[in-house]
SEZATOR-79456 format. One record per residue (C-alpha): residue number from 1; x negated, y negated, z negated; residue in one letter. Coordinates in steps of 0.2 Angstrom, whole numbers. Each point is the difference from the previous one (the first is absolute). Layout:
<sites>
+-----+-------+-------+-------+------+
| pos |    xx |    yy |    zz | code |
+-----+-------+-------+-------+------+
| NUM |     X |     Y |     Z |    A |
...
+-----+-------+-------+-------+------+
</sites>
This chain:
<sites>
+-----+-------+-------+-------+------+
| pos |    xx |    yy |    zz | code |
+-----+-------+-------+-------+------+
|   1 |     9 |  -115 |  -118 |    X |
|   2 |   -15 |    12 |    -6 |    X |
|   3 |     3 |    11 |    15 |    X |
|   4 |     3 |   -15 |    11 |    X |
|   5 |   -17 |    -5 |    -2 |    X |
|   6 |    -8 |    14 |     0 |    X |
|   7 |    11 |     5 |    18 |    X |
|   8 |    -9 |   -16 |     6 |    X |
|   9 |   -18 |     4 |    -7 |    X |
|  10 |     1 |    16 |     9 |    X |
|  11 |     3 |    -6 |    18 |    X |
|  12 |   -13 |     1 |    13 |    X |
|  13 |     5 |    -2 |    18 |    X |
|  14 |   -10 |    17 |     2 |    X |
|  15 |    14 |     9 |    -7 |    X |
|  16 |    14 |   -12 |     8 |    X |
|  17 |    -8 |     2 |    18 |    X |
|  18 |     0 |    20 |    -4 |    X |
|  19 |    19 |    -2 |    -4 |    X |
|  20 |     2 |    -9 |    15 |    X |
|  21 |    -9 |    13 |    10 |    X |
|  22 |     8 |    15 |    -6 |    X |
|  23 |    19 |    -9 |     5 |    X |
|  24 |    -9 |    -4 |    17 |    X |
|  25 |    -7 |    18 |     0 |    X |
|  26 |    19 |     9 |    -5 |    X |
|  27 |    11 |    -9 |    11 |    X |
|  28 |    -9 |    -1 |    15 |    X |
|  29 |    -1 |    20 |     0 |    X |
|  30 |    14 |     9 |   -11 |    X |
|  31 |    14 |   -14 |     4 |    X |
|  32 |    -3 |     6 |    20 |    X |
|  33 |     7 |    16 |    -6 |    X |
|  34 |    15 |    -7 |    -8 |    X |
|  35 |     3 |    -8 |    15 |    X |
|  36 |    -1 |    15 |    12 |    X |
|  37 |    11 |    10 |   -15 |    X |
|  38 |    16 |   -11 |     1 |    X |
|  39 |    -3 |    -3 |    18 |    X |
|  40 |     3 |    18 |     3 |    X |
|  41 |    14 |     0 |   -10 |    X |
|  42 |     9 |   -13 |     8 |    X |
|  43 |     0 |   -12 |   -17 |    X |
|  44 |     5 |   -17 |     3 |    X |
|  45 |   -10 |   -14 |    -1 |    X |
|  46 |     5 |    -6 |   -15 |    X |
|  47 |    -1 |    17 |   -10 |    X |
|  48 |   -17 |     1 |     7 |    X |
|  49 |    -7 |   -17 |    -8 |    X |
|  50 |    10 |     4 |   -16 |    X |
|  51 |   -10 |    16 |    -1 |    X |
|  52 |   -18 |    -8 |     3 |    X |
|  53 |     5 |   -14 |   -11 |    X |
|  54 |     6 |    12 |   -13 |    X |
|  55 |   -15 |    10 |    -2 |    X |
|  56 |   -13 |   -14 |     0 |    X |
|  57 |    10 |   -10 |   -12 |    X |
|  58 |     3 |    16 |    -9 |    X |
|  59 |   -21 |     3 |     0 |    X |
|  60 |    -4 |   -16 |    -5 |    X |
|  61 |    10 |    -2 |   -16 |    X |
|  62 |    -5 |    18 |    -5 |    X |
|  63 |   -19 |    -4 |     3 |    X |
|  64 |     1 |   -16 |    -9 |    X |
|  65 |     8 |     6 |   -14 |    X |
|  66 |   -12 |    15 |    -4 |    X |
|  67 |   -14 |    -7 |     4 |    X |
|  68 |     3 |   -14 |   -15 |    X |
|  69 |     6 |    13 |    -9 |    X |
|  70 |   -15 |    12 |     2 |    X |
|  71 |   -13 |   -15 |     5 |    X |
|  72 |    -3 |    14 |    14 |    X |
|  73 |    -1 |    -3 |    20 |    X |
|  74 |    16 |     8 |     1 |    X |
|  75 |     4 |    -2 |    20 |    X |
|  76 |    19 |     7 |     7 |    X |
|  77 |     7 |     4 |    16 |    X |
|  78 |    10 |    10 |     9 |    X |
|  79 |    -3 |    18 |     6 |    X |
|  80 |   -10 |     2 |    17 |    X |
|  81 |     1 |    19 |     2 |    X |
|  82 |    22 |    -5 |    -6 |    X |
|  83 |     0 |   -13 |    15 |    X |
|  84 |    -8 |    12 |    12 |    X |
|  85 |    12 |    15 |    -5 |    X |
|  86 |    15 |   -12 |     2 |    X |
|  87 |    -6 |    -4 |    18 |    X |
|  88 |     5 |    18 |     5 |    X |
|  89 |    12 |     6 |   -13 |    X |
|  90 |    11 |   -18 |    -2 |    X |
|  91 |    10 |     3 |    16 |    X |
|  92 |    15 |     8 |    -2 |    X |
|  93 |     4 |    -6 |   -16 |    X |
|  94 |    11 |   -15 |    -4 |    X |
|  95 |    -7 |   -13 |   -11 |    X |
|  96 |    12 |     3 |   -14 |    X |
|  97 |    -8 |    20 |     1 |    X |
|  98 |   -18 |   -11 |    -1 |    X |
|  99 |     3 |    -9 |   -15 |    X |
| 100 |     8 |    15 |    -8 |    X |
| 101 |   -16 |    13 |     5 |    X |
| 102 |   -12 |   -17 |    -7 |    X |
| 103 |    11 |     2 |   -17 |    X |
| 104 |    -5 |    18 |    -2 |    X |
| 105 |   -17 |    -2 |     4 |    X |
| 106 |    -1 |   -13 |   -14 |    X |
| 107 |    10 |    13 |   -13 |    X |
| 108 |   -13 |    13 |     6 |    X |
| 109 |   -18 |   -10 |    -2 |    X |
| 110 |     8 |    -8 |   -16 |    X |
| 111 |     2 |    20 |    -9 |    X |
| 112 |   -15 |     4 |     6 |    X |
| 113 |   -11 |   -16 |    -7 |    X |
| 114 |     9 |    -3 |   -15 |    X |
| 115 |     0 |    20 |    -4 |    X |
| 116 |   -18 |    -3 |    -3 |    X |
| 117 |    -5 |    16 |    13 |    X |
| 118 |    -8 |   -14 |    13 |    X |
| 119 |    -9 |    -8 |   -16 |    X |
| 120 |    -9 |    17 |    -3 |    X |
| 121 |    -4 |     0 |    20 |    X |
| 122 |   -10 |   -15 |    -1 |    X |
| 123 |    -8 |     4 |   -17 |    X |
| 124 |    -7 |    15 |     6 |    X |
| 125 |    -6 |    -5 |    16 |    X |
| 126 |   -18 |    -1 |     1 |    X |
| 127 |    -7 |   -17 |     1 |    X |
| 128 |   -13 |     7 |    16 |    X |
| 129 |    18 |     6 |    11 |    X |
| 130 |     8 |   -17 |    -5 |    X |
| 131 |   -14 |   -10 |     8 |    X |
| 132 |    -1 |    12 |    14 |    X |
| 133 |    18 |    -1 |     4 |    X |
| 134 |     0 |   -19 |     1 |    X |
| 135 |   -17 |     0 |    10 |    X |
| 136 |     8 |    10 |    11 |    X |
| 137 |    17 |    -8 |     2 |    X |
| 138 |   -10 |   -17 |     5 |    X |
| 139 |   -11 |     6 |    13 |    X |
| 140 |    10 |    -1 |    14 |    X |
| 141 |     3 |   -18 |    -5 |    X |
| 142 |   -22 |    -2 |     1 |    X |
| 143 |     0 |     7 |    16 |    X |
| 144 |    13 |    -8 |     8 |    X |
| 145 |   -11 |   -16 |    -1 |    X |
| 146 |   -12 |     6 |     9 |    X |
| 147 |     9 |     8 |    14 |    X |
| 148 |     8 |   -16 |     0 |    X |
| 149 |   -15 |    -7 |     8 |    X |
| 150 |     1 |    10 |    15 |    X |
| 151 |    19 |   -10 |     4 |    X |
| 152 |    -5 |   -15 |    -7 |    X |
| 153 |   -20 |    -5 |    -3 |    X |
| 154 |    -3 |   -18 |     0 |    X |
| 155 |    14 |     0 |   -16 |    X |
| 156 |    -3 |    16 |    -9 |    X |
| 157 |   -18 |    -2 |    -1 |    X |
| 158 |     2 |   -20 |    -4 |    X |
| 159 |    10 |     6 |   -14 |    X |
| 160 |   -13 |    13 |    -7 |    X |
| 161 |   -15 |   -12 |     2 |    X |
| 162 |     9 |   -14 |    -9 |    X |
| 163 |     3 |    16 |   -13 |    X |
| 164 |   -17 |     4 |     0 |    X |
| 165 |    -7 |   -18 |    -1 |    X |
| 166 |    13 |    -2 |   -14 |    X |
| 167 |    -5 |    15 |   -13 |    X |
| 168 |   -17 |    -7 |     0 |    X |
| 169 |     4 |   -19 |    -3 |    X |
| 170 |    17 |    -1 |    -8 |    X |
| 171 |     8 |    20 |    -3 |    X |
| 172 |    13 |    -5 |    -7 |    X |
| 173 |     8 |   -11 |    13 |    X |
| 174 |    -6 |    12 |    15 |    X |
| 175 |    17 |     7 |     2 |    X |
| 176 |     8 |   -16 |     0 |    X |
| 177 |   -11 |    -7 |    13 |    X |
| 178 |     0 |    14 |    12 |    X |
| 179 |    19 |    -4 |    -1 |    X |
| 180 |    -1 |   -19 |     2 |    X |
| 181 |   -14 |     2 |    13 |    X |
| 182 |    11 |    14 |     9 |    X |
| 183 |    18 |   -11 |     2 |    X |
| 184 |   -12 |   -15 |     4 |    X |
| 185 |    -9 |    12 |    16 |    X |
| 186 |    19 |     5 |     4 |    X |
| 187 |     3 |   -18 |     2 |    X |
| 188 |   -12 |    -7 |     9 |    X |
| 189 |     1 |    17 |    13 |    X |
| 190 |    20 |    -6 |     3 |    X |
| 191 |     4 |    17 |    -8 |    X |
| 192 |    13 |    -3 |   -15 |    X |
| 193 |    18 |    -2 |     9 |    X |
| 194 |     8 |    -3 |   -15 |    X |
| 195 |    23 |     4 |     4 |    X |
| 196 |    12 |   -12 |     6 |    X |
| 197 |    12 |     5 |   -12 |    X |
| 198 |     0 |   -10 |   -15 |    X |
| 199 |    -2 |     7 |   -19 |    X |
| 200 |    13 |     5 |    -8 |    X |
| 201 |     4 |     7 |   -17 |    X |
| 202 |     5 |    16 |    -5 |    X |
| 203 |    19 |     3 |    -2 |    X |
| 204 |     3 |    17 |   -12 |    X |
| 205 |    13 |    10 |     9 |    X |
| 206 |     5 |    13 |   -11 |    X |
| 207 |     5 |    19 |     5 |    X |
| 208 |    11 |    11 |   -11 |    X |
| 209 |    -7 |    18 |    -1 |    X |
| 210 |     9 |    14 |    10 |    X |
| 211 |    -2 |    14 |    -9 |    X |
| 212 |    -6 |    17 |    12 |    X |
| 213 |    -8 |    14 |    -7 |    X |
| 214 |    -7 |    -1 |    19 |    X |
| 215 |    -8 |   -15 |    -4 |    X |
| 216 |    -9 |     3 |   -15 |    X |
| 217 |    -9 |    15 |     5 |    X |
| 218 |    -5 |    -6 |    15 |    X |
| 219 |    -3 |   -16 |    -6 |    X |
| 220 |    -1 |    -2 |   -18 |    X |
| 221 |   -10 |    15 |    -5 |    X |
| 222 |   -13 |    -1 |    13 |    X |
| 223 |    -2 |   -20 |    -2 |    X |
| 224 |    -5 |     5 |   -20 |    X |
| 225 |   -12 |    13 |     2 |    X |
| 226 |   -11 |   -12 |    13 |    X |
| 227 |     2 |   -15 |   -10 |    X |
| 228 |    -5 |    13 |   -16 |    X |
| 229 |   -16 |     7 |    11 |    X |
| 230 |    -5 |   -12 |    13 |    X |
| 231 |     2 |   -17 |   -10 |    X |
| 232 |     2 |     3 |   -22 |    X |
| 233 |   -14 |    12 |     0 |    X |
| 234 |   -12 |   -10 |    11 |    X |
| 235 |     6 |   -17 |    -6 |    X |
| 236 |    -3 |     7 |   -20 |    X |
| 237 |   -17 |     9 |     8 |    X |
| 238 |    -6 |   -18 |     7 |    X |
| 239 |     4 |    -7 |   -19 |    X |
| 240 |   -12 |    12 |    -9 |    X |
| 241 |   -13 |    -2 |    14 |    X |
| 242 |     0 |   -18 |    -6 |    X |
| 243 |    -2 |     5 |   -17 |    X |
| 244 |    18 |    -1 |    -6 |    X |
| 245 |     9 |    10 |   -10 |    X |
| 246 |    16 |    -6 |     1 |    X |
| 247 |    15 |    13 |    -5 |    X |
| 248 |    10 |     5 |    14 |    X |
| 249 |    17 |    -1 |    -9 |    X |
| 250 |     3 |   -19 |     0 |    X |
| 251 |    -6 |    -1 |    18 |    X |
| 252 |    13 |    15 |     6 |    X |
| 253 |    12 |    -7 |   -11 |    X |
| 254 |    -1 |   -16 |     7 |    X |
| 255 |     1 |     6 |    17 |    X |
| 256 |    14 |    10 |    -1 |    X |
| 257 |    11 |   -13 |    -8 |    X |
| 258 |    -4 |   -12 |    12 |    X |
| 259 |     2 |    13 |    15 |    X |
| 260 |    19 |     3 |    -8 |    X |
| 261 |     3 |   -19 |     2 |    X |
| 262 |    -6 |    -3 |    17 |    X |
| 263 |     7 |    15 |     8 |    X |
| 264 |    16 |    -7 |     3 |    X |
| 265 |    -9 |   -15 |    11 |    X |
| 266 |    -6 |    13 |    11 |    X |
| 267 |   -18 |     3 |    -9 |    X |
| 268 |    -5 |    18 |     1 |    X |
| 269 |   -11 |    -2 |   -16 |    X |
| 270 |   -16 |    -9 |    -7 |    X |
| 271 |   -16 |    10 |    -9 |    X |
| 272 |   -17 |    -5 |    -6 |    X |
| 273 |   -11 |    -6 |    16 |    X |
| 274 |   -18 |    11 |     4 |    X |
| 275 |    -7 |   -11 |    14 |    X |
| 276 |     5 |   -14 |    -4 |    X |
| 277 |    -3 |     3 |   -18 |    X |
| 278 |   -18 |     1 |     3 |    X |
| 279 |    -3 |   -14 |     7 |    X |
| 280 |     9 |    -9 |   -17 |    X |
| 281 |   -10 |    12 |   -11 |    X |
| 282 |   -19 |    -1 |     6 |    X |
| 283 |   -15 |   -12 |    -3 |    X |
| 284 |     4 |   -12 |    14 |    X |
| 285 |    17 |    -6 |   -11 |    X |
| 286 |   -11 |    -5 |   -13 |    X |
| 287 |   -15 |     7 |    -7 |    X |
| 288 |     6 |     1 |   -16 |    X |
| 289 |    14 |    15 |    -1 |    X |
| 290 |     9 |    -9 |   -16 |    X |
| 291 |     6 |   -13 |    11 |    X |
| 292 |     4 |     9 |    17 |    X |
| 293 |    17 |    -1 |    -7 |    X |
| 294 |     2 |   -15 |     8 |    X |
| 295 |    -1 |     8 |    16 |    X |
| 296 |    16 |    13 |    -3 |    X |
| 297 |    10 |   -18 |    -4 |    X |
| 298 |    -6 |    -8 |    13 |    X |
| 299 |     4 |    14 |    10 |    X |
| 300 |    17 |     0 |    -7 |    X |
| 301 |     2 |   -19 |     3 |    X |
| 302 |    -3 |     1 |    19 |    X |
| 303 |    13 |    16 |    -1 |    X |
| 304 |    14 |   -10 |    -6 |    X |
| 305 |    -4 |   -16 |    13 |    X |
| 306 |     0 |    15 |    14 |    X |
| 307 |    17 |     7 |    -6 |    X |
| 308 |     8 |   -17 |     1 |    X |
| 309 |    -4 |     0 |    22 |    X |
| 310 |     5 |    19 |     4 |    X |
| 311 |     5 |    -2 |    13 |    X |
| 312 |   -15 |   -10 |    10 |    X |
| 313 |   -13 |     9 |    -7 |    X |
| 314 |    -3 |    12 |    12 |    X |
| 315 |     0 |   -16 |    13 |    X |
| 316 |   -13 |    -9 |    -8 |    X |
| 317 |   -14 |    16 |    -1 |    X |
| 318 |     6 |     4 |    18 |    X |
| 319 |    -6 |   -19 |     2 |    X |
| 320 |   -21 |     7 |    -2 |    X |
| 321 |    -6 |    14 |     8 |    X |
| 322 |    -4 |    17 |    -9 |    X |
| 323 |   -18 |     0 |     2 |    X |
| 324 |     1 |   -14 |   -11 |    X |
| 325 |    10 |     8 |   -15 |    X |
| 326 |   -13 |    15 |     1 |    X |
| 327 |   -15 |    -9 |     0 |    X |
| 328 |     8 |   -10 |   -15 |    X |
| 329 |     5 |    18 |    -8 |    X |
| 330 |   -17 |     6 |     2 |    X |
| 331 |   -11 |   -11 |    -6 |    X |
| 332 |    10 |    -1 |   -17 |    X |
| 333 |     2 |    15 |    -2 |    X |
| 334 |   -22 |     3 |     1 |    X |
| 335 |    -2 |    -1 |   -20 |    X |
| 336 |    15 |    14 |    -2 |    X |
| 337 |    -7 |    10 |    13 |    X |
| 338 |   -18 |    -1 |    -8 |    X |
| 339 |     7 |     4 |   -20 |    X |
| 340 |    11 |    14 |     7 |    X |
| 341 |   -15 |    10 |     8 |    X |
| 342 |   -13 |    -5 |   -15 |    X |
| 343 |    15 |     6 |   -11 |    X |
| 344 |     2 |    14 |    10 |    X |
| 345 |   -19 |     8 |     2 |    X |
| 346 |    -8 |    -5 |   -16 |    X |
| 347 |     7 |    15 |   -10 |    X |
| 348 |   -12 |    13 |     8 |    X |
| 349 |    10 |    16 |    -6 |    X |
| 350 |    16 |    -8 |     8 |    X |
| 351 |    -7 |    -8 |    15 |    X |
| 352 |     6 |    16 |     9 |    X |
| 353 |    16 |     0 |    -3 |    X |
| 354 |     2 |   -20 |    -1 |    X |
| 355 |    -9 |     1 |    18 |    X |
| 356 |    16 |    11 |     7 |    X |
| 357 |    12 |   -11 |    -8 |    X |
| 358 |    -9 |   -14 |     9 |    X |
| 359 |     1 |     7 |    16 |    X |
| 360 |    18 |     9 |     0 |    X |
| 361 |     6 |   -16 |    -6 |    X |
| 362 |    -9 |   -11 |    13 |    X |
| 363 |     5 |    13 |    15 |    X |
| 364 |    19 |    -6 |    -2 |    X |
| 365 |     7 |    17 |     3 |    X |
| 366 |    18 |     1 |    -4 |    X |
| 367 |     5 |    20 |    -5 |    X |
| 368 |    15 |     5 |    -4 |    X |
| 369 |     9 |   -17 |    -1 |    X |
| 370 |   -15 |    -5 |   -14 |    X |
| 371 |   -12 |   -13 |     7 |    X |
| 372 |   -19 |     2 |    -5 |    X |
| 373 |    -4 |    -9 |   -15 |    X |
| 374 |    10 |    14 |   -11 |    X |
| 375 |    -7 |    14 |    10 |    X |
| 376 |   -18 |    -8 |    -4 |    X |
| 377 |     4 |     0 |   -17 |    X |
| 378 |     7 |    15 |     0 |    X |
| 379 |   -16 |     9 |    10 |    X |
| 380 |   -12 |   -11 |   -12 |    X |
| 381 |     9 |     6 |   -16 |    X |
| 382 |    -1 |    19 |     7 |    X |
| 383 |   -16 |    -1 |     5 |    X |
| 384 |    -7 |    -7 |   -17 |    X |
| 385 |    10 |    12 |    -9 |    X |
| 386 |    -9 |    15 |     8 |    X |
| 387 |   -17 |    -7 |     0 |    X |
| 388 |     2 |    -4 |   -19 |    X |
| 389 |    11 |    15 |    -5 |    X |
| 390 |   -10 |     9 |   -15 |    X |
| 391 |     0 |    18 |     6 |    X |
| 392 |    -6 |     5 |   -15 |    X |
| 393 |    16 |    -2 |    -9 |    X |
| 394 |     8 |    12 |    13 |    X |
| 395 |   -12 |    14 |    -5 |    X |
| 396 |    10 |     7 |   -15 |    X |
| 397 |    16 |     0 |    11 |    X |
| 398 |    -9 |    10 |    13 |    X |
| 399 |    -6 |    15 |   -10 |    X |
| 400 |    16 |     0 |    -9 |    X |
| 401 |    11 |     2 |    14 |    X |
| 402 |   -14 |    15 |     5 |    X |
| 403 |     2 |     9 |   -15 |    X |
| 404 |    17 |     1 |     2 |    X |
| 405 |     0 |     7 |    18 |    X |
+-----+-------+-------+-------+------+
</sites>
């Protein structure tokens, strides 16, 4: 009853409307690529619906549960960089093959988290790459509002004004306006069609694995080492950026069990959010950080109604157009944006280093099947290391190997 009430006491609609928006944000982007992925496979329809309606009940449940359990704005979804690998790599593989690949990608993540190597990753990470990393991992999504304007003025600059008008008057509601005041624009213009299909609920259709060695490499190992790099490290980096510290264990762990269950409904795995997580994480979910939890549940919430309507998901976001999502993206995403560079060039001694994180990471290049935010972190790290490497300490080593010679 205690935590009842103290559940209640913390709820601000600031941290609900920042749930909201971060489910708005995830499915009108990433769920495209699930989409396109079992559409070039040749999935069913069915199978396709199971699998959106698998991983979004799947991220709700495991974001409401660790965020109550950790009273952290713990946000869950599924891998962008996996969906967008799947596009290309999916067909040619039956779905039993899928399911069984999406197994051992969960075996793989699940060593490697609960091992305790990732834990070290994060702990040693320096605080100036982390904030780089999300700074530059969100500013595609600030400057897709404003080349927005140039397809769509009258609504994309309505939006910012009302934005603009709204941090001064009421910040806290800004973002919920711009979204209320944006559907409302839509309305009037005649410009939200929404399908003629009516809404129906998810039915699970569940795949048995076939077991292909075929499969798992090409699949399986490739789908863990993006969801390892290109989600778990940024989504943990976002978390300490917002002054976090939670352990990555329970939050791998939790991942990978619930990635095992899902697989056989077609779900090729869920992992701690980044974008979306900062928009859960930041000032405009609550000023307070001790009660931005709310937002990770909310979040959670609004995963679990999405996973019961799979399959008309992608019918209703089609029913707005796409300047709309990205002006709504990028206005709440301003605050993460702004404590991601402040983080990021504070430190003097690593503003270096943290300035090529920031712009490897923000350049989107894709090398060697790895997408940018590990290569920035991995650039960042080198280049702090050899800027704060004590040559000193080399010295003794140096005239012993010439005394030697």
């Amino acid at each position: 009853m205690n935590r009842l009430k103290q559940l209640a006491a913390d709820c601000s609609l600031s941290a609900i409307q920042a749930g909201l928006i971060a489910v708005i944000v995830s499915l009108a982007g990433p769920s495209v690529l699930v989409f396109q992925a079992a559409h070039a496979a040749h999935f069913s329809d069915a199978l396709t619906s199971s699998w959106l309606g698998a991983i979004a009940f799947g991220s709700g449940v495991v974001g409401v549960v660790l965020s109550l359990r950790y009273r952290t704005p713990v946000v869950i979804a599924w891998s962008t960089p996996g969906a967008a690998l799947l596009v290309t790599m999916l067909p040619g593989h039956t779905p039993g093959e899928a399911v069984a690949a999406y197994l051992a990608a969960a075996l793989i993540i699940a060593a490697i988290g609960l091992s305790g190597i990732f834990d070290v990753l994060i702990r040693h990470l320096p605080a100036s790459i982390a904030a780089a990393m999300l700074a530059g991992i969100l500013f595609r999504f600030g400057t897709e509002l404003f080349t927005s304007i140039a397809a769509d003025p009258l609504l994309v600059l309505s939006m910012l004004a009302v934005y603009l008008a709204m941090r001064r008057a009421k910040p806290r509601y800004a973002v919920l306006t711009v979204l209320l005041v944006g559907l409302a624009l839509l309305a009037v213009q005649g410009r939200i069609h929404l399908p003629a299909q009516p809404l129906a609920l998810t039915a699970p259709v569940w795949v048995s694995p076939t077991w292909s060695w075929r499969a798992v490499l090409n699949l399986g190992l490739p789908l863990a080492l993006v969801a390892l790099t290109g989600q778990y490290v940024p989504g943990m980096a976002v978390l300490r950026a917002a002054g976090y510290r939670l352990p990555s264990r329970p939050i791998v762990g939790g991942n990978a069990l619930a990635s095992l269950l899902l697989a056989p409904f077609g779900a090729h795995g869920i992992n701690p959010a980044a974008i979306t997580a900062a928009i859960c994480t930041g000032p405009e979910a609550h000023v307070d950080s001790r009660r931005r939890y709310i937002a990770g549940v909310a979040c959670g919430v609004f995963y679990l109604l999405a996973g019961l309507a799979g399959g008309t998901l992608a019918l209703l976001f089609a029913a707005v157009p796409k300047t709309w999502v990205a002006a709504l993206s990028g206005v709440a995403l301003f605050g993460a944006i702004g404590s991601g560079l402040a983080g990021a060039m504070h430190d003097e001694p690593q503003r270096e280093a943290a300035l090529i994180t920031f712009l490897l990471t923000a350049s989107g290049m894709h090398f060697l099947g790895l997408g940018s935010a590990f290569w920035g972190i991995v650039a960042g790290v080198l280049a702090h290391g050899v800027q704060h490497l004590r040559w000193r300490h080399l010295r003794p080593l140096a005239r012993s190997a010439s005394d030697t010679v």
